[in-house]
Every structure is written in C-alpha cells, then in structure tokens.
C-alpha positions as CSV (number, residue, x, y, z in Angstrom):
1,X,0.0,0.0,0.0
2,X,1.1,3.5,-1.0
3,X,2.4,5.9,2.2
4,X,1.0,8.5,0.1
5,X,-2.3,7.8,-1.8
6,X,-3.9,10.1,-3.9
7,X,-7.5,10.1,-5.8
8,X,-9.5,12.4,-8.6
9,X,-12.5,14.1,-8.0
10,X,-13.4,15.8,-11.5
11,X,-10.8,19.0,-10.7
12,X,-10.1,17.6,-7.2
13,X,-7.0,16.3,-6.2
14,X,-7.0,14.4,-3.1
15,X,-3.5,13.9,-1.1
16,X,-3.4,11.6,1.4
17,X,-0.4,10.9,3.6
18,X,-1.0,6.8,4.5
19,X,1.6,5.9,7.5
20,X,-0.9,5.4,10.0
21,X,1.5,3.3,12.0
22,X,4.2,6.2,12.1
23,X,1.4,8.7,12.3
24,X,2.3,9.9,8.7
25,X,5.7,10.9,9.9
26,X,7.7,12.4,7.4
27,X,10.6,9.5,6.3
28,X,12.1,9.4,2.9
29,X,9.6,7.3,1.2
30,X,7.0,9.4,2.2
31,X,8.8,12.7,1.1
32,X,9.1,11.4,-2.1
33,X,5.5,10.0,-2.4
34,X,4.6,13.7,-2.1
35,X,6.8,14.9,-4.6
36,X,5.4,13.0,-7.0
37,X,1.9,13.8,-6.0
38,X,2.4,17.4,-5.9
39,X,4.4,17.7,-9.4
40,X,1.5,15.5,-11.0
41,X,-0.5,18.4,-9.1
42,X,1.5,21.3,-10.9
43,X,1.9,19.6,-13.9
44,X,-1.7,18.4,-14.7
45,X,-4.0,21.0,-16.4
46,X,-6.8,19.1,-15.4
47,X,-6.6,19.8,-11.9
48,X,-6.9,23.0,-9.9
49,X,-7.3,22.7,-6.3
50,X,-5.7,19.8,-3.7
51,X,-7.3,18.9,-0.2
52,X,-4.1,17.2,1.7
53,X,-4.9,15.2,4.8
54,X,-3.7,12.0,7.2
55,X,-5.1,8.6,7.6
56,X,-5.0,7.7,11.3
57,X,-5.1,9.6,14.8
58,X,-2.4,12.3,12.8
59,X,-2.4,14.8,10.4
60,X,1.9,14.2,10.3
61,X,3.9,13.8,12.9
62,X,6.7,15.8,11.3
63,X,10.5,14.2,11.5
64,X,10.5,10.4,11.3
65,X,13.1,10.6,14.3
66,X,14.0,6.7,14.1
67,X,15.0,7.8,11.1
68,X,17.1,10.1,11.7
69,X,18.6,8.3,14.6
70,X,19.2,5.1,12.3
71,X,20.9,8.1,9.5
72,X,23.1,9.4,12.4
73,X,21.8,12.7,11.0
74,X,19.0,15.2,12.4
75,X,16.8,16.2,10.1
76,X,14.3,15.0,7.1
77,X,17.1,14.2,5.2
78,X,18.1,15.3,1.9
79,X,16.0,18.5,-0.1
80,X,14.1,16.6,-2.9
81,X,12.1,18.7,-5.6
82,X,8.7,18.9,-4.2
83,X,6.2,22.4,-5.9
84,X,3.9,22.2,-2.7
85,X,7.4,22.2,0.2
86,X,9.4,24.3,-1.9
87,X,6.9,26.8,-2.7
88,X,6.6,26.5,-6.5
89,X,3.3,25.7,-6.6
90,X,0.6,28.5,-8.2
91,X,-2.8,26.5,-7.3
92,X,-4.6,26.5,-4.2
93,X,-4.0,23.6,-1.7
94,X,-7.0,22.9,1.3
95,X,-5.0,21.4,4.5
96,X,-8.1,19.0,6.0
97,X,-6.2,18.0,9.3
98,X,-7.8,14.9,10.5
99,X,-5.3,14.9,13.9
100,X,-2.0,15.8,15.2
101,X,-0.2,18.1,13.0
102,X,3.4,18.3,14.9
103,X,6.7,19.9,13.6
104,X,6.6,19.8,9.9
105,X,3.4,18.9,10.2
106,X,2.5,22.0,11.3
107,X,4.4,23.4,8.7
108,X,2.6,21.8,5.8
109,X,-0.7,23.0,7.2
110,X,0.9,26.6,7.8
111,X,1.7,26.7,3.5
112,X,-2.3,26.1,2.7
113,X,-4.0,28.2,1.5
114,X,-6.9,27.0,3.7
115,X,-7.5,24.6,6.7
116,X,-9.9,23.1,7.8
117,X,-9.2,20.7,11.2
118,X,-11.3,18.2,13.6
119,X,-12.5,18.8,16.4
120,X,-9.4,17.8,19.3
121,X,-6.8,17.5,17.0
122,X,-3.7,19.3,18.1
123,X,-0.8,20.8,16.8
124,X,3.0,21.8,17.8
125,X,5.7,23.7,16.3
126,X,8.6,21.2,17.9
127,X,11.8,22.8,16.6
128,X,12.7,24.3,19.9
129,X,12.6,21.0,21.2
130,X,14.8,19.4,18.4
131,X,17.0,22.3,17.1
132,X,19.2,24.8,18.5
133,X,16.5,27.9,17.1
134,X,12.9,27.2,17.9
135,X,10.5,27.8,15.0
136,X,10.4,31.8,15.5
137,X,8.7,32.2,12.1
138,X,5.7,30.2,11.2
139,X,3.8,32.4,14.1
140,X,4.6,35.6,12.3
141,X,4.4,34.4,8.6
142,X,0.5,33.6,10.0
143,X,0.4,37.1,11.1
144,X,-0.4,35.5,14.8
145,X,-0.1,38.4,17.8
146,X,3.8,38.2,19.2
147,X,2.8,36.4,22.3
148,X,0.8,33.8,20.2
149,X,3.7,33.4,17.9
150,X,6.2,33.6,20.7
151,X,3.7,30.8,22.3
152,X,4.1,29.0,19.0
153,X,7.7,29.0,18.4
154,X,8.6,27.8,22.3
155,X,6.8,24.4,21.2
156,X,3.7,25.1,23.1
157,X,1.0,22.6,22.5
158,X,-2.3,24.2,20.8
159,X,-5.7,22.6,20.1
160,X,-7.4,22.9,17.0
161,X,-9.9,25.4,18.9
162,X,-7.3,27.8,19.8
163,X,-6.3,27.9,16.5
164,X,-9.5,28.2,15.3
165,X,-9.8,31.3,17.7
166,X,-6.7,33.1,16.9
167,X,-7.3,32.4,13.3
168,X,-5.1,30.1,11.7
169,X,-8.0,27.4,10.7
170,X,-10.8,28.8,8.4
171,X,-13.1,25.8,9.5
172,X,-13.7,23.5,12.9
173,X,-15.6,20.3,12.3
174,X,-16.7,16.8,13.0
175,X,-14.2,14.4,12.1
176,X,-17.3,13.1,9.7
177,X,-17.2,16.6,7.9
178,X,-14.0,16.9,7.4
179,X,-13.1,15.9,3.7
180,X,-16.9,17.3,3.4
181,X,-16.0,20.6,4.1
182,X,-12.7,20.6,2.4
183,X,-14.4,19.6,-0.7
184,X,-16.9,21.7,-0.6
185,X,-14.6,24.8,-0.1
186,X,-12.7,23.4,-2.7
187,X,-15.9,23.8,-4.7
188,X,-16.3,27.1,-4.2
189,X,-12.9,27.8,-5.7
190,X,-13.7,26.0,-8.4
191,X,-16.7,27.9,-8.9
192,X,-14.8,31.1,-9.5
193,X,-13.3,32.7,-12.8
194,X,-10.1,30.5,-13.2
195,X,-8.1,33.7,-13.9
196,X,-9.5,35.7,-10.7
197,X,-8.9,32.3,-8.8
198,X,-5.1,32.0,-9.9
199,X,-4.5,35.8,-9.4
200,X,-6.1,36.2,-6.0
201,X,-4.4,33.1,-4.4
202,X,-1.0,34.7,-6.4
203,X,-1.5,38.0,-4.6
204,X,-2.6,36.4,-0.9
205,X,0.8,34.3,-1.0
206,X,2.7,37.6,-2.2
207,X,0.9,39.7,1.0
208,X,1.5,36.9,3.8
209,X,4.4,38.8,6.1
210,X,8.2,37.9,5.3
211,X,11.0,37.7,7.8
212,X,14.0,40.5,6.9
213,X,16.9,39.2,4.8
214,X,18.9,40.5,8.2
215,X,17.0,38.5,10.4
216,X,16.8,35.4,8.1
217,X,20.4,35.7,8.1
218,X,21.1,36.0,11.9
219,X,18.5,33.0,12.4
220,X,20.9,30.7,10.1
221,X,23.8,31.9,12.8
222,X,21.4,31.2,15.6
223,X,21.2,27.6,14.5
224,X,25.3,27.2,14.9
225,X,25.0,28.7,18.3
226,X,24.9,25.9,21.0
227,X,25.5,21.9,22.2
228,X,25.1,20.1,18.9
229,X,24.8,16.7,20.8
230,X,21.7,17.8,22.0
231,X,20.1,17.6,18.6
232,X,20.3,13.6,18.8
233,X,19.5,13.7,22.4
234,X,16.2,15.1,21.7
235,X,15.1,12.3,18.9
236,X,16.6,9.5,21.1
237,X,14.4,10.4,23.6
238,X,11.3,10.5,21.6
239,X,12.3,7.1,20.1
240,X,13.1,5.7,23.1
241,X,9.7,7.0,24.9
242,X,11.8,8.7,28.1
243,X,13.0,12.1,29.3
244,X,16.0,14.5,27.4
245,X,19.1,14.3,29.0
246,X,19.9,17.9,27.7
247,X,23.7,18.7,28.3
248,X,23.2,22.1,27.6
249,X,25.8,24.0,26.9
250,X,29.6,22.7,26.9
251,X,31.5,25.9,27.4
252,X,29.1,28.3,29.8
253,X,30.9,31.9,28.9
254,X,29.5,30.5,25.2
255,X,25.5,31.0,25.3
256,X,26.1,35.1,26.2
257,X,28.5,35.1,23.0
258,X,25.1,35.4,21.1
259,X,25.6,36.3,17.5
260,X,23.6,39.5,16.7
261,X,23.5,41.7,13.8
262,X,26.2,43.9,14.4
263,X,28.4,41.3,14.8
264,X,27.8,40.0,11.8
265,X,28.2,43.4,9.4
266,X,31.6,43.2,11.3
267,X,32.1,40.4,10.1
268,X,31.5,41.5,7.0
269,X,33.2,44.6,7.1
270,X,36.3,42.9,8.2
C-alpha cells in the first residue's frame, strides 16, 4: 500500500499521507510520495485545487526521528524537488487536518491556502525541542499576535480550537465533515473565474508577512550557536519514549556570546 495515496474528483486532487503506524511521519519514502503527487498536481491541467490530509489519529507527525537516529543525521534528510514544500506551486492547496499536525506537520498546514481541522486535533511547532532555534517564524508568517507566535515558536502545545480562535483554521468540524467541508470549499474555488482564482491566491501568497533578509540571516547563525549533541538527544528520547538528557551547553561563557546583527556586518566589514 502506497504511504501516500492520492484520488481524482473531477478538478479535485485528493493527497493523502498513508503511514498510520508512524502517524504519517515524514521518512524518505513518504517525502518522495509527495513529490510525485504534488508535481503531477503542478503539472496536470486538469486539476486546480488539492485537499491534503492523514489517515489515522495524525495529520503528520513531522520528523521520522527513528529515522534520523538510524541516518546518524537530524533532520528530514536530503532536499528533494517537491512544488507544494518548496513553494513552487501556483494552485490553491485545502489542509483538512484529520489529527496531530506536529513539527513539519504544522508546517505543511501553515503553506495552505486553507485549513480546515477536527475537532481535538492538536498541533506543535517542535523545533525548539529538536534544534538549536525554535521555530520563530511560522507564528509571524501567519500574522499571529507576538505572544501567540512567541507561544508557538517555544513548542507550546495548541488545540485545533485555539487555532481556530486566533485564526489560523478557516473551519472547525466533525471528524465526519472533514473531507466534506474541504471539498466543498474546494468547490467554491472551483466555482470562480479561473483567472481571478489564480490571481487572487497569487497575490494572498505575495501579502502573507516575510522575515527580513537580516533576520533570516542571523537565524541561520542562531542555528550554529549551541551543544550540537543535544540535537540527537532530543530524537533518542522521543524514540526511546523517556526524558532528554539535555547537556546544555559545553563551554558556559559561550551562550552570552550570542551572535547579533552587528556582529555580523563586522564580520563583513572585516
């Protein structure tokens, strides 16, 4: 059976992430089953709006961390060429989060366009608990409040409802409605002029907020700044069901060395 399954529905593209064992978690073969599902997306004229969504209790659990344990290497692994990850896609995609959306999860649901979640389900932006930079700007590309987004990049827990209230999920439903509603919304797009469909979701992506080239920058230096064998600790751990042993930091004059921007003009300057 495929870890990604997908299915027509006239203009309709359904995307299904199938790992229910692994709660959809994002391993290889899975990252490449969406590739290919979103470039037949992109590629095929006949279709014009995707609904993406988990079988099981999750939406995606983000990093397969047994994974990345049994690759010696944090992370998802290597880039691969996928429109809806990368960006590159110009049609609308409906998230229709059936359960836990967690790390890249969350991420996938934070590129829709629109979302539409179950009751209960619950979602985490875990790179503060994995990395050595906590996920600082999914909150603002959403245009959340600080302290929401500052809740958000910590690795806070939130429940569909709360997103729901602060705005980051168009639609709260019975896990019965859920493909429903996503269809139906899907529908409505469908129902549109194509050309004012393709424009307006051009010029929505173009208005979300973006993180300054300066800041984007100092967040890359950010991620050099700490105890790297904590970023294994932290997936062992989860693997292995028990509590971090965090080791924090190996030299203790090091975490108030913090890179900032003026150290880094000097460094260019230099």
């Amino acid at each position: 059976m495929a870890v990604v399954e997908t299915e027509r529905q006239g203009q309709i593209f359904q995307v299904r992430l199938n790992r229910p064992e692994r709660m959809n978690a994002m391993g290889m073969e899975l990252r490449q089953g969406m590739a290919e599902a979103f470039t037949t997306f992109r590629d095929d004229p006949a279709l014009e709006v995707a609904v993406l969504t988990g079988t099981g209790r999750a939406f995606c659990a983000g990093e397969d961390m047994k994974e990345s344990l049994e690759r010696g290497d944090p992370g998802a692994g290597a880039p691969l060429e996928d429109p809806f990850m990368t960006g590159k896609l110009d049609k609308p995609v409906i998230a229709a989060v059936n359960g836990f959306a967690m790390g890249g999860g969350f991420m996938m649901v934070e590129r829709t366009d629109l979302r539409v979640a179950v009751r209960g389900a619950v979602f985490e932006m875990s790179e503060a608990k994995r990395w050595l930079l906590g996920g600082y700007n999914h909150g603002h590309f959403a245009g959340l409040p600080h302290p929401v987004a500052t809740e958000m990049a910590l690795g806070f827990r939130f429940t569909a409802e709360r997103l729901h209230e602060v705005g980051f999920i168009n639609r709260l439903v019975e896990a019965e409605e859920l493909i429903p509603t996503a269809n139906t919304m899907a529908e409505h797009l469908l129902s549109l002029p194509p050309a004012s469909r393709v424009n307006t979701i051009y010029m929505m992506r173009q208005m979300r907020p973006q993180v300054a080239p300066d800041l984007t920058r100092l967040a890359a230096a950010l991620h050099d700044h700490g105890d790297k064998t904590d970023l294994m600790e932290s997936r062992a751990a989860f693997s292995e069901k028990r509590k971090p042993n965090f080791k924090g930091w190996l030299d203790p004059e090091d975490r108030h060395r913090m890179p900032t921007l003026e150290s880094l003009k000097a460094d260019d300057a230099s």
